[in-house]
C-alpha positions, 0 to 999 in steps of 0.5 A: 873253717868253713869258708876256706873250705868251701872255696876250695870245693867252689873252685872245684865245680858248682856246689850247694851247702849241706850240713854246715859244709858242702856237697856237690849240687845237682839231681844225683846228691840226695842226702848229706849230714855232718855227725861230730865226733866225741867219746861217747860216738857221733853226735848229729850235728847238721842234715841236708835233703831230708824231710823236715820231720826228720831234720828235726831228730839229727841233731844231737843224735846219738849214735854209738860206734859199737853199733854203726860198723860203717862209722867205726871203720872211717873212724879207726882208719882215717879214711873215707868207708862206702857201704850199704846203709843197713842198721848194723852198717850205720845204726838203727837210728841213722838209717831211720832218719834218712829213710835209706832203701835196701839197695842204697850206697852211703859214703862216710868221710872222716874230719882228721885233727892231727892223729885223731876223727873229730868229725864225719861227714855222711853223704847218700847219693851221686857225690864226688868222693875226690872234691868232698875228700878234698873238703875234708882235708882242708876242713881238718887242716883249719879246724886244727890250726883254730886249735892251741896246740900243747907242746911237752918238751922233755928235759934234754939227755945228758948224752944224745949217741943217735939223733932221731931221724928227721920227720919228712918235710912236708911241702907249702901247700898253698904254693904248690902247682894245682898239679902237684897238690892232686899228685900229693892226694893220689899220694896219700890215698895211695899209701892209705889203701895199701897200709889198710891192705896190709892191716886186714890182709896180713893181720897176723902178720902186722901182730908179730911184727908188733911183738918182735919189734920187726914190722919189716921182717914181718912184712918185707915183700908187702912193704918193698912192693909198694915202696917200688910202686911208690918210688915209680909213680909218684916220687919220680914224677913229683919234685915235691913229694912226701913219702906218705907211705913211710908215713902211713907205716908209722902211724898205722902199723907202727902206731906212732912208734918208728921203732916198730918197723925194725933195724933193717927197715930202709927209712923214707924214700925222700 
């Protein structure tokens, strides 16, 4: 895992090795640590730029997500949290081993395997949030691709009335242009900000879509308004693109039941 993602960020710009990954070099980057994550929370795993006293603690740190909100909300919605590293934010114990001032900015970076956070990856300092996201992704994607996968196939029905629509293609990463693989990311980011939007924003909303099995109706001005902005910027200028945006609707909102979303829900934009 760890070497085809650091030849990833190595193309990227010049980079040094922290916590068992890597982070952009330079006098701007002071910390970096990789905490897997378990049922129990985050277990430190690896530490850069801390003083050897505290190098020493992080691993196998213990940090229970009921007391880190900060690491709660990159676990809870797979997607990268900034926040100032005050002991309700990130914990007591993490806040002590890395000596963070009250005026300081963290950003957590979420480790996705499939549909679930294994890792999380803590930097303190000037970091490059697009390649380390990159990092990330990449990272996941091997990591989950080490993994056996077990796959439960069903006894087929006797009668099958409807087919169940088809997944969206997912593109060859490898043999995209460097162009479309940046489109494809500002893709996915776009389509995680606006379902996290939706979530916090009209979360009464999202409740009685859930209980009506309606999502759309719940929510249709939100959902059309970004399925425009969606068609505009990104499916209209990349010949490759997925809807991710469909695809954060389902596993966010509709909590990997497409159903969900409503008889009147328009599908995939490709």
């Amino acid at each position: 895992m760890r070497s085809a993602a650091e030849r990833v960020i190595h193309r990227r710009r010049g980079t040094s090795p922290v916590g068992g990954e890597r982070v952009p070099s330079g006098p701007a980057r002071r910390l970096a640590g990789a905490e897997r994550v378990g049922s129990g929370g985050p277990r430190g795993e690896r530490i850069r730029g801390v003083t050897a006293e505290a190098a020493e603690k992080f691993p196998g740190l213990s940090i229970p997500l009921s007391s880190a909100a900060a690491l709660a909300g990159a676990v809870e919605t797979r997607d990268l949290v900034t926040a100032v590293p005050t002991a309700s934010e990130v914990s007591a114990e993490l806040a002590g081993v890395f000596g963070h001032s009250d005026d300081g900015r963290v950003t957590i970076f979420p480790i996705q395997i499939r549909d679930t956070v294994r890792a999380l990856v803590y930097t303190s300092g000037g970091v490059d949030t697009a390649a380390a996201e990159m990092l990330c992704q990449v990272a996941g994607a091997v990591w989950g691709a080490m993994e056996p996968r077990v796959v439960n196939v069903p006894a087929p029905p006797l009668v099958q009335i409807v087919a169940p629509a088809p997944a969206p293609k997912r593109p060859n990463w490898e043999t995209l242009p460097e162009g479309e693989q940046r489109a494809h990311l500002r893709a996915q980011r776009f389509a995680r900000v606006q379902v996290s939007d939706m979530r916090l924003h009209e979360g009464q909303s999202v409740q009685a879509g859930r209980g009506r099995r309606d999502l759309y109706g719940a929510l249709r001005q939100r959902i059309d308004d970004a399925r425009t902005v969606y068609r505009e910027r990104f499916v209209a200028a990349c010949p490759s693109m997925v809807d991710y945006l469909h695809v954060e609707l389902v596993r966010t909102l509709a909590q990997e039941d497409a159903e969900l979303l409503g008889k009147d829900y328009p599908g995939p934009l490709v």
